[in-house]
C-alpha positions as CSV (number, residue, x, y, z in Angstrom):
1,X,76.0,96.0,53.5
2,X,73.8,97.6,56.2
3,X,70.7,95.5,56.9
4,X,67.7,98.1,58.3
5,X,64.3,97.1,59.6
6,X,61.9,97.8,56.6
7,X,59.6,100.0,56.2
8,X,56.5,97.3,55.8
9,X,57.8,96.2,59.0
10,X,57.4,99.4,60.7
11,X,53.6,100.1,59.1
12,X,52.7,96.4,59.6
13,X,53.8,96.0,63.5
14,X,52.2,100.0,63.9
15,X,49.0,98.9,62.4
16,X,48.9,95.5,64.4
17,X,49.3,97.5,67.9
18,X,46.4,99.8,67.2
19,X,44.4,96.8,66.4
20,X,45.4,94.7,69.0
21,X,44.8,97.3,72.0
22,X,41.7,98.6,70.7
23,X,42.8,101.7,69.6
24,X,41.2,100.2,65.7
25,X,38.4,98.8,67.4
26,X,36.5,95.6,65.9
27,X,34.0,97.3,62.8
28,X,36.6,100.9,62.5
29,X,37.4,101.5,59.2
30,X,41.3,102.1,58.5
31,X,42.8,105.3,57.2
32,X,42.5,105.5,53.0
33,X,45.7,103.8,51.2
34,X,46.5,107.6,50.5
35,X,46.5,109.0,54.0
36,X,48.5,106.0,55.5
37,X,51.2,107.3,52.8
38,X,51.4,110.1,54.0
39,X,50.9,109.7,57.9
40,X,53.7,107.3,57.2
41,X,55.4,108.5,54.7
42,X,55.5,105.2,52.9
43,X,54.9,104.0,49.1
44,X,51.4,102.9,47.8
45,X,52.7,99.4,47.3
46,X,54.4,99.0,50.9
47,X,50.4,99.8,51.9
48,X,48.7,97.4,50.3
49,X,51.5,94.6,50.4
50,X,50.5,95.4,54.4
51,X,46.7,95.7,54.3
52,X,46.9,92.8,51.7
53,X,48.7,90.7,54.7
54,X,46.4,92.2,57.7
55,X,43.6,90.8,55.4
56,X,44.9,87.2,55.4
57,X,45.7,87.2,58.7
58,X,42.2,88.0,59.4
59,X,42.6,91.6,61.0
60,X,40.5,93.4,58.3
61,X,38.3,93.0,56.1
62,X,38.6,94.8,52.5
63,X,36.7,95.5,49.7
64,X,37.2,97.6,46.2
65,X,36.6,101.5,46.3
66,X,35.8,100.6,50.6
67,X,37.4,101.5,53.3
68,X,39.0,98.8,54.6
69,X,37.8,97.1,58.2
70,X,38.8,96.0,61.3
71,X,37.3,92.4,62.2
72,X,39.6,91.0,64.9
73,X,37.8,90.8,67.7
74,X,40.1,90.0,71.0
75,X,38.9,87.5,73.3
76,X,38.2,88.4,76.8
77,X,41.6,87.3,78.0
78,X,43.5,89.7,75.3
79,X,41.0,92.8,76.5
80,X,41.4,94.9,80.3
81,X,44.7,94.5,81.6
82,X,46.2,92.8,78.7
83,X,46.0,95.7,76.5
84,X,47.1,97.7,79.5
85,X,50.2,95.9,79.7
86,X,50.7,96.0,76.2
87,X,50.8,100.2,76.5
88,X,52.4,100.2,79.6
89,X,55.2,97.6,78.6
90,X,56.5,100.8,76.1
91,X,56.0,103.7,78.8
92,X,59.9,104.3,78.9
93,X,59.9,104.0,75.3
94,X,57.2,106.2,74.9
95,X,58.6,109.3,78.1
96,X,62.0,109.0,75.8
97,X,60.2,110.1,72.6
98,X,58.0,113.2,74.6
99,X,62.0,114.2,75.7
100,X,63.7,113.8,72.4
101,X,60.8,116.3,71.3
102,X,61.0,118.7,73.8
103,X,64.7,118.8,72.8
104,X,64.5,118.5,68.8
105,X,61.1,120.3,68.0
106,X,61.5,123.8,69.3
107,X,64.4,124.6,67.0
108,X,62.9,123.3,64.1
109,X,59.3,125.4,64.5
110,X,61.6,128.4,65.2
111,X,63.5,128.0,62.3
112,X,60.3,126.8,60.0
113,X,58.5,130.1,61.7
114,X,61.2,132.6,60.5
115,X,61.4,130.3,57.1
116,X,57.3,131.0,56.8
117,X,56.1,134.0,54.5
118,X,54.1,135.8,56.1
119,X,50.9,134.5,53.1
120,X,51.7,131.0,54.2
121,X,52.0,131.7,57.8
122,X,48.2,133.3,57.5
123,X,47.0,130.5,55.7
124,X,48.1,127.6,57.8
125,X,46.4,129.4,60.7
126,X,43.4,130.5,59.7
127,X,41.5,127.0,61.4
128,X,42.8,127.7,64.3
129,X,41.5,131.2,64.3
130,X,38.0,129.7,63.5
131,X,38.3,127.4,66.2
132,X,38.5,129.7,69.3
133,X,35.3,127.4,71.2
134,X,36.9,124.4,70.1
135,X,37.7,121.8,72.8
136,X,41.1,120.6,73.5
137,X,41.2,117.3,71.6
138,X,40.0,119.5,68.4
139,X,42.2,122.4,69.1
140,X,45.6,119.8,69.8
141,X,44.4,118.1,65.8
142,X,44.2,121.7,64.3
143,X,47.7,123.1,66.2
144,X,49.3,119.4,64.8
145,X,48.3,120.2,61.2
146,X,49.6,123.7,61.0
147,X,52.9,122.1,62.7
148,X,52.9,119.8,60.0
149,X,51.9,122.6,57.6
150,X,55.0,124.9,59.2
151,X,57.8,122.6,59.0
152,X,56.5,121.8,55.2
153,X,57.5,125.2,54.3
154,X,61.0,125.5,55.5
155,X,61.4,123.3,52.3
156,X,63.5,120.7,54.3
157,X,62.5,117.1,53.5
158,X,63.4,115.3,56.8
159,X,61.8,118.0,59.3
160,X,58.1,116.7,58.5
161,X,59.2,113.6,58.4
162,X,61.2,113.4,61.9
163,X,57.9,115.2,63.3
164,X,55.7,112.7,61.6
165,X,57.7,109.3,63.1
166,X,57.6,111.0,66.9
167,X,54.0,112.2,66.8
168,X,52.9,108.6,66.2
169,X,55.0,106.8,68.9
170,X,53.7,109.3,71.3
171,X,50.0,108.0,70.2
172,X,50.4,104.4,72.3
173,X,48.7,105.8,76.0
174,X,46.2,107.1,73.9
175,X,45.2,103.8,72.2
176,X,43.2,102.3,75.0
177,X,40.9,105.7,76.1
178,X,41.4,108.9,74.0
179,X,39.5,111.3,76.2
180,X,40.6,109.8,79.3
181,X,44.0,109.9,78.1
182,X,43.5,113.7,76.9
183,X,42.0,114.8,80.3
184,X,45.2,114.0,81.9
185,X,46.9,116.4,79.7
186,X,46.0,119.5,82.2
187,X,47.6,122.6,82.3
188,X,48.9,122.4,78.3
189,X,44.9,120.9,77.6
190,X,43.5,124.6,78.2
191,X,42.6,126.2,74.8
192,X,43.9,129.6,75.9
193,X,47.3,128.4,76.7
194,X,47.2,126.3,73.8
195,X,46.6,129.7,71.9
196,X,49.1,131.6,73.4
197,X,51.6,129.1,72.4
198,X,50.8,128.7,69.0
199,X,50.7,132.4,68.8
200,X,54.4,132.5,69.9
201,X,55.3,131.0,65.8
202,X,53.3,133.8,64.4
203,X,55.1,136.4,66.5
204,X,58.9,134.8,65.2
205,X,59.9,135.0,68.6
206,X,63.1,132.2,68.5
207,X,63.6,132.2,72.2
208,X,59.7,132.0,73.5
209,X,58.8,129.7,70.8
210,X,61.8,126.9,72.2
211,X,60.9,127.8,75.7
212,X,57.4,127.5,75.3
213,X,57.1,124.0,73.3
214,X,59.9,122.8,75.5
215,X,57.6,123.3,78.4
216,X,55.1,121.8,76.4
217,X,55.9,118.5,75.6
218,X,57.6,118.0,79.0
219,X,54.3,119.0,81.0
220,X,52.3,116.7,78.6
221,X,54.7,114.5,79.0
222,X,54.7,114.3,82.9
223,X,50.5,114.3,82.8
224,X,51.0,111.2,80.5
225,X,53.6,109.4,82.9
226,X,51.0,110.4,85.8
227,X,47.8,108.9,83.8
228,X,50.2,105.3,82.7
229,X,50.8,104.9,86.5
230,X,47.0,105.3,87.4
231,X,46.7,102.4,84.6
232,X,49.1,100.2,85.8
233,X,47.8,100.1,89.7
234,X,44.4,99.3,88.0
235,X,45.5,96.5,87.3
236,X,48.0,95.3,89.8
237,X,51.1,94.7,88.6
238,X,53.7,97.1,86.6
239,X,54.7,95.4,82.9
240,X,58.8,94.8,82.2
241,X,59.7,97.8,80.1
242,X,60.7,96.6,76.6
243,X,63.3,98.4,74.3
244,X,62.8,101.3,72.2
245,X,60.4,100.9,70.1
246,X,61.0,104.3,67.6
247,X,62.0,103.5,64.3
248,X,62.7,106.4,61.7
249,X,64.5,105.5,58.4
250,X,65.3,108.6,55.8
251,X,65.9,106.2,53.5
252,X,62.7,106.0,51.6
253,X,63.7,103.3,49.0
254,X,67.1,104.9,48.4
255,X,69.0,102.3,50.8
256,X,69.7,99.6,48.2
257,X,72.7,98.0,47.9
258,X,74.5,99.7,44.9
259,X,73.0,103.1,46.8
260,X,74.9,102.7,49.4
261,X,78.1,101.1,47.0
262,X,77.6,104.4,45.3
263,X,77.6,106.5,48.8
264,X,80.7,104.9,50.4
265,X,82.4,105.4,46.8
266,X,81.6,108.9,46.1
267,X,82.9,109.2,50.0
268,X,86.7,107.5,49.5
269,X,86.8,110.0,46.1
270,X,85.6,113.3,47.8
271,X,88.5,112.5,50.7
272,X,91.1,111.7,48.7
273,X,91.2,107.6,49.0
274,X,90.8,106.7,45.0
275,X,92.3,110.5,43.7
276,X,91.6,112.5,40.8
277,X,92.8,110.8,37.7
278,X,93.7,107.0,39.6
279,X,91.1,104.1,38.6
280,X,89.0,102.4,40.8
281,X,89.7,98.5,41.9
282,X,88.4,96.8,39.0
283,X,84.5,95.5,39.4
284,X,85.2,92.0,40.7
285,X,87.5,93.6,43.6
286,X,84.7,95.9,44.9
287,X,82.3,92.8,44.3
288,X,84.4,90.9,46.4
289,X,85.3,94.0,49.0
290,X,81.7,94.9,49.3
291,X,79.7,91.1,49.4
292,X,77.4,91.9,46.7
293,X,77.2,90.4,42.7
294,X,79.5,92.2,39.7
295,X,75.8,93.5,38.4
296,X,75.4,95.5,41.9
297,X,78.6,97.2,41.1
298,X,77.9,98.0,37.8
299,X,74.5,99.6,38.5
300,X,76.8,101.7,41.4
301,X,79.4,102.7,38.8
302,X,77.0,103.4,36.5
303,X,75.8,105.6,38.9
304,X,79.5,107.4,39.4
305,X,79.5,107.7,35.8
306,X,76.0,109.9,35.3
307,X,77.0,111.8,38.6
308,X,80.4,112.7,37.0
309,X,82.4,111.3,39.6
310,X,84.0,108.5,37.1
311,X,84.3,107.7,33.7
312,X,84.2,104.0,32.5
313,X,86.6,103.1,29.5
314,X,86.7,99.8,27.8
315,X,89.7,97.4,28.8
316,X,91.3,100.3,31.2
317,X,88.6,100.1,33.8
318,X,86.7,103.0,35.6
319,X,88.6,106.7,36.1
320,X,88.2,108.9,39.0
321,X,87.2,112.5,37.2
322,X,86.5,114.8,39.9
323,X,85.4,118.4,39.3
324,X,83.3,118.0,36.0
325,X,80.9,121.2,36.8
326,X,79.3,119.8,33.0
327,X,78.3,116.6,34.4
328,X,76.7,118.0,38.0
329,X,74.6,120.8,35.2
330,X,73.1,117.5,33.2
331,X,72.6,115.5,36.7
332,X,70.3,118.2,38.1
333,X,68.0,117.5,34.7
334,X,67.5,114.2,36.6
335,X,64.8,114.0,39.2
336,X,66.6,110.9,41.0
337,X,69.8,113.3,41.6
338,X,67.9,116.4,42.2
339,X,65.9,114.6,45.2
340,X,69.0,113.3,46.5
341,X,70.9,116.7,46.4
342,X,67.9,118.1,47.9
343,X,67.5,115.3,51.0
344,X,71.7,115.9,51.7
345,X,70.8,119.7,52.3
346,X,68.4,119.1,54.2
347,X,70.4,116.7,56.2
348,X,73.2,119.4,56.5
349,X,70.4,122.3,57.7
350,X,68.7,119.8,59.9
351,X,72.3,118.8,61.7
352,X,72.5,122.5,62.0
353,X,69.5,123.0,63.6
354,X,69.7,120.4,65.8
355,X,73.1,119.9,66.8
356,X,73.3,122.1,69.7
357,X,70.6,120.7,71.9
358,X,72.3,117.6,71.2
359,X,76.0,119.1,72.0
360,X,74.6,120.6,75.1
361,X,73.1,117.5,76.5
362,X,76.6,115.8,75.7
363,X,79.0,118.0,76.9
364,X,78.9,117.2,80.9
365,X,79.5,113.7,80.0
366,X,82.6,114.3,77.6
367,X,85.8,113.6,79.9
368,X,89.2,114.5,79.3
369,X,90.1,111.1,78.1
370,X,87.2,111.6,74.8
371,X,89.2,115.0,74.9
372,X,92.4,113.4,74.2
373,X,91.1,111.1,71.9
374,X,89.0,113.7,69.4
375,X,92.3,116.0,69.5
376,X,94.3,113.0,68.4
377,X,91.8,112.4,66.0
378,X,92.4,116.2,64.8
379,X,96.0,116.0,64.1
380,X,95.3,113.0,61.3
381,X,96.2,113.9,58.3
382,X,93.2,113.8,56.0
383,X,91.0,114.4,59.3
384,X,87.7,115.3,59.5
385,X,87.5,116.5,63.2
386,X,83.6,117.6,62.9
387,X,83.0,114.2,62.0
388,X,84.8,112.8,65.0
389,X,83.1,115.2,67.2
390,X,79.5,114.1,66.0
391,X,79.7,110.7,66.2
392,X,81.2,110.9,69.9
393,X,78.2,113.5,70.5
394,X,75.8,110.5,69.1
395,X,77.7,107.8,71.7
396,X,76.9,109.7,74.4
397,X,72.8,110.6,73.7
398,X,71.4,108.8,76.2
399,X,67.8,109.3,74.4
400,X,67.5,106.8,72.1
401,X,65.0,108.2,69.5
402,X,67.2,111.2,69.8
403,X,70.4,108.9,68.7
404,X,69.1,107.1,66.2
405,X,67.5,110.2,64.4
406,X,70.9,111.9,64.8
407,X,72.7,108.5,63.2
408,X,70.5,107.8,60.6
409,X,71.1,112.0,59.1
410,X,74.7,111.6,59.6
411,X,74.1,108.6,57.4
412,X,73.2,110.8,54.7
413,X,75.9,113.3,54.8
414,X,78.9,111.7,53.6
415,X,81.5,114.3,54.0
416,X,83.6,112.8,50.6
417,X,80.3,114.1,48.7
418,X,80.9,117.5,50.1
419,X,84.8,118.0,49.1
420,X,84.1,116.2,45.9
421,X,82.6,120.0,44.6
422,X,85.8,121.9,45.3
423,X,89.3,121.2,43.2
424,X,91.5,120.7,46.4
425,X,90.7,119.2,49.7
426,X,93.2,121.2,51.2
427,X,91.4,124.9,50.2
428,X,87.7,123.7,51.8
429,X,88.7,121.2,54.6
430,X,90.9,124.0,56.1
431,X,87.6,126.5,56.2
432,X,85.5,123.8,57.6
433,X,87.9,122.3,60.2
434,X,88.7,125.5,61.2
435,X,85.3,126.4,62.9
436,X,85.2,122.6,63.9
437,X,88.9,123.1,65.6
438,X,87.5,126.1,67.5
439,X,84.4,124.1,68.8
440,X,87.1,121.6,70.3
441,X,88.7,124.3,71.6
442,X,85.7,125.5,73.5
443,X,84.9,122.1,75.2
444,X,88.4,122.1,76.2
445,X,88.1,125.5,77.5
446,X,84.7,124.1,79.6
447,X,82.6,126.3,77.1
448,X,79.5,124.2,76.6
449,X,78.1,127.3,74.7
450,X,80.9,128.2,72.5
451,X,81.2,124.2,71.9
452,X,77.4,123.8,70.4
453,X,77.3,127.2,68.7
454,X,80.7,126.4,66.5
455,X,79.2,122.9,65.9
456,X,75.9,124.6,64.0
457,X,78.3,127.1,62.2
458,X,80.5,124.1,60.9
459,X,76.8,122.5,59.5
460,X,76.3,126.0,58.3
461,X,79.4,126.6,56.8
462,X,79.0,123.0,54.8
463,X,75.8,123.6,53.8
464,X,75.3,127.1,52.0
465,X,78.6,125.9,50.6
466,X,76.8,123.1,48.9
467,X,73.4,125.4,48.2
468,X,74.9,128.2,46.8
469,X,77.1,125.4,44.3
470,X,74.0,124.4,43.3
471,X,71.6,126.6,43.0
472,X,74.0,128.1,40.2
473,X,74.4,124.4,38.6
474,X,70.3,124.2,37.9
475,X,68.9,123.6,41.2
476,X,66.6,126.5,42.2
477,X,65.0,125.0,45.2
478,X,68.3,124.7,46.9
479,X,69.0,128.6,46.6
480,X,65.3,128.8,48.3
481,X,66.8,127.0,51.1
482,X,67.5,129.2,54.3
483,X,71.0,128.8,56.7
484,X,69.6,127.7,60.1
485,X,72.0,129.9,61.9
486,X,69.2,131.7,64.8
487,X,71.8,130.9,67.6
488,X,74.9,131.4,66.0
């Protein structure tokens, strides 16, 4: 089973960093338990299992119903040029996040913009409209929350998240001089243009509003590159960059072991591995086959069974019973299954959103031998050549916060859990491969557009299949849920 690094991990080492180069100076009082849930999007008891181990280590000081406190205090090695070096040693790491937005943001406020009634849209932006004298640093907090506040309201559960995870990694240069840092970011920094590119989401304009941010984040990203090489002649010598430092995991406490038995399961069912009817290897077997105890096995059959994918008899073992429309009505009374129907959506709409930036930053580096290989692939039987097309896509990102984020949603969409709610493989897998087999068709034709554009209408086509499905087995939300289809 997949090992992933965890999320105490992430907060713990992200919470270190800002102590450790001053941007949580000694005596600053942290963040409440509640607002490092959500800036991280992590459980209450990950936050205190980390503030409980920042306490014994000696990095804060806590008390009941008190904020809690910093009290490390570096020693005069540690401070100048060692917290410089610290920043600096995570510049490439940091330039690669500013690109991966400028590439994945823009779609998703245009699509969040159009998603926005026009009430919500005038709610999330009435600060900003009080805040016309504001300076920059004030106006840049204000424009992030109604960001925040925007991609809320698409109702997709990964979009805030995504944006959450990239707005923090981009926080490192401005850990050791805030203002200093901010009065690099020049021609992006001036309030009007600032307003003027906010008002582009209120307008619904698809094309300035991807134009515009895009030009954004790369200008503030080139002020920041500028303001990191003042720093690092400062002090004499440039630091060996280290590896990408970005972590994002969607899982949220829904990677455990029998999760992702269950996943990989419901996956070899919906594509025709263990068929309609046949039983499943008995529970020793996929003990055995999947290194984990019987007990982890049952809890992932058990699973199958409320989900209405299996049936468990006594003696004979566990039954494969695809297409019980009874048992998907009951699930979506369960808040467990209704949040995991809602997070594959929103996998499907992100990937549909997102995949053509992605496919377009590909395409000049697919040659004619990954040509070859993905139409081989196609001719399969059983093939899924979307699925081969993605993951070559994702081999060939050269951004890594961008690969990982476009790994770790593919995670979530396991493409058995998709035919699993139609009776024959054959009838949907020939409507979805057939916009996939025209996208192939275009890279082979040298049609980088036509290649990206039938990419987001596969993701499309898979996902108002899904939402409609459900939305008429007890799942409301999902009908709420709009097709991310501006540029198709």
């Amino acid at each position: 089973m997949e090992q992933k690094k965890t999320l105490f991990d992430y907060l713990y080492q992200n919470l270190i960093h800002q102590i450790k180069t001053g941007y949580l100076p000694y005596g600053a009082a942290l963040p409440s338990i509640s607002q490092l849930c959500q800036s991280y999007n992590v459980g209450i008891r990950t936050v205190r299992d980390v503030l409980d181990k920042l306490r014994d280590e000696g990095f804060i000081h806590s008390e009941e119903r008190k904020a809690s406190r910093v009290i490390y205090m570096p020693s005069p090695s540690d401070q100048g040029c060692d917290a410089i070096s610290s920043v600096l040693s995570q510049k490439d790491s940091v330039m690669d996040v500013y690109e991966t937005m400028a590439v994945l943001m823009p779609p998703l406020f245009a699509f969040s913009a159009r998603a926005c009634s026009a009430k919500s849209m005038d709610r999330l932006f009435s600060p900003l409209e009080r805040a016309s004298n504001k300076d920059s640093v004030s106006l840049w907090r204000i424009c992030s929350s109604i960001l925040h506040g925007l991609l809320e309201s698409s109702g997709n559960l990964l979009f805030c998240d995504i944006y959450t995870s990239l707005e923090l990694h981009t926080r490192m240069p401005f850990f050791l001089n805030r203002h200093e840092a901010m009065a690099s970011i020049n021609e992006y920094a001036d309030p009007k243009n600032i307003l003027t590119l906010m008002n582009t989401l209120k307008l619904r304009n698809d094309e300035e509003i991807v134009r515009g941010f895009s030009m954004a984040y790369r200008s503030v990203a080139g002020s920041i590159d500028k303001y990191l090489d003042t720093l690092s002649q400062s002090c004499g010598s440039k630091p060996e960059s280290r590896e990408s430092t970005y972590f994002w995991n969607p899982g949220k406490g829904r990677d455990h072991y029998y999760v992702q038995i269950t996943r990989d399961l419901i996956d070899k069912i919906g594509t025709g591995i263990y068929k309609n009817a046949s039983f499943l290897p008995s529970e020793g077997e996929l003990a055995e086959q999947y290194g984990v105890s019987v007990s982890t096995v049952r809890q992932a059959i058990s699973s199958l069974n409320q989900l209405g994918f299996t049936k468990t008899y006594n003696v004979k073992g566990t039954q494969v019973t695809l297409f019980n429309d009874q048992a998907t009505h009951d699930c979506m009374k369960i808040r467990v299954y209704k949040q995991d129907t809602l997070i594959y959506l929103s996998g499907l709409q992100f990937m549909a959103a997102a995949i053509k930036p992605a496919a377009l930053l590909a395409f000049p580096h697919i040659d004619e031998k990954m040509m070859l290989s993905l139409a081989e692939d196609a001719r399969r039987p059983g093939a899924i050549p979307l699925d081969s097309i993605v993951k070559c896509i994702i081999s060939l990102t050269e951004l890594p916060p961008l690969q990982l984020i476009l790994s770790e949603v593919s995670k979530l969409l396991h493409w058995g859990y998709y035919f699993s709610f139609f009776n024959t493989w054959e009838y949907d897998s020939a409507a979805l491969n057939r916009i996939s087999l025209d996208a192939l068709a275009s890279l082979q034709a040298g049609d980088a557009d036509g290649f990206a554009r039938r990419l987001s209408l596969s993701y499309c086509h898979a996902f108002e299949m899904i939402r409609d499905f459900m939305a008429g087995c007890g799942l409301p939300k999902a009908g709420r849920l709009l097709t991310p289809d501006m540029w198709t």
